[in-house]
C-alpha positions in Angstrom: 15.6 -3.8 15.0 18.6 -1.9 14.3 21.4 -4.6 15.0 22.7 -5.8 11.6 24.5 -8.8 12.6 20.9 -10.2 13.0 20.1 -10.1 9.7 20.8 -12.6 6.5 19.8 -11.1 2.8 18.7 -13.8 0.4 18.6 -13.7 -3.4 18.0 -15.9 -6.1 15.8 -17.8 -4.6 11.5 -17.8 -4.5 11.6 -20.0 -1.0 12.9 -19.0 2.7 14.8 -22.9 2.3 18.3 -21.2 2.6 19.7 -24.7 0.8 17.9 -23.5 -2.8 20.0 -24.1 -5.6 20.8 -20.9 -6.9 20.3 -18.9 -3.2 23.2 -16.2 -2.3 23.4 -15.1 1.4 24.5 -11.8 2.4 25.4 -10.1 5.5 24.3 -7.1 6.7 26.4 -4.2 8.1 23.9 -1.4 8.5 20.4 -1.0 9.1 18.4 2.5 7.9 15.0 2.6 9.6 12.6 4.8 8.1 12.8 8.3 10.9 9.2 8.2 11.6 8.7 4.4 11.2 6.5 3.3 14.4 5.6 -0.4 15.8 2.0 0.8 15.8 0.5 0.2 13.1 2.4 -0.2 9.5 2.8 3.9 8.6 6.5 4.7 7.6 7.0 0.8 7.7 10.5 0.6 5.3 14.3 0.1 6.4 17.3 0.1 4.0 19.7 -2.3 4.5 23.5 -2.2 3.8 24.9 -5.4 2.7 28.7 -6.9 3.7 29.0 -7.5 0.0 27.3 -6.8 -3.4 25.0 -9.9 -5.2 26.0 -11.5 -8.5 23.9 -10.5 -11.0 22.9 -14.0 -12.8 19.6 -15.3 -14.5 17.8 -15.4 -10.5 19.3 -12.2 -9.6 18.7 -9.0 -10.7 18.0 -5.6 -9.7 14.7 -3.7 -8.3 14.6 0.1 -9.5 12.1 2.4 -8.2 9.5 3.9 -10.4 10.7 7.1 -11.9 9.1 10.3 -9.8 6.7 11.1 -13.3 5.1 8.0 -12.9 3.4 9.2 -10.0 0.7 10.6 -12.1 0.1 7.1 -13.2 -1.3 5.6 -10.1 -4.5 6.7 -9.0 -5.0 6.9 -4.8 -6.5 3.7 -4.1 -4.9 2.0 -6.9 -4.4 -1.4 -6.4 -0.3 -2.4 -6.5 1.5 -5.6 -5.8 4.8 -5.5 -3.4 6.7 -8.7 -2.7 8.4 -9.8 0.6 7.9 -12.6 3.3 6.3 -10.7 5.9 2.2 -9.7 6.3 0.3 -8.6 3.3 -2.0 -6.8 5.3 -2.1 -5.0 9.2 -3.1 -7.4 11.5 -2.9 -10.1 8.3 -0.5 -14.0 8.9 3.3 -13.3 8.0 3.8 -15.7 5.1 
């Protein structure tokens, strides 16, 4: 899990087909695992990943920023949020 040379970063593109027109691959030289991140169950379930080199910005890639901290107050426990990725969208759900 920790082992960066296993991992490939992909950007610009909406499928896993690494042949998309506008796709940019990435290395990755350092993997951050969440401390109390567990294979039980999906608590703690983030990693950072450190990238060999930056992406170009273009119209199918641009930047995530995270919610500033005064926003918390704006989502209610149980509020219902939408994440993107290609692995399960629930525990115990298909990966996509």
């Amino acid at each position: 899990m920790n082992d960066p040379s296993v991992y490939t970063v992909s950007a610009g593109t909406n499928t896993i087909d690494p042949l998309s027109t506008n796709v940019q691959l990435r290395g990755v030289i350092g993997v951050y695992v969440h401390p109390d991140a567990s294979r039980e169950g999906y608590d703690n379930d983030i990693a950072l990943l450190q990238l060999d080199t930056a992406f170009i910005l273009n119209d199918y890639v641009r930047t995530a920023c995270p919610a500033p901290k005064e926003w918390e107050y704006y989502f209610d426990e149980g509020l219902y949020c939408t994440v993107t990725g290609w692995g399960q969208t629930r525990e115990g759900g298909k990966c996509l």
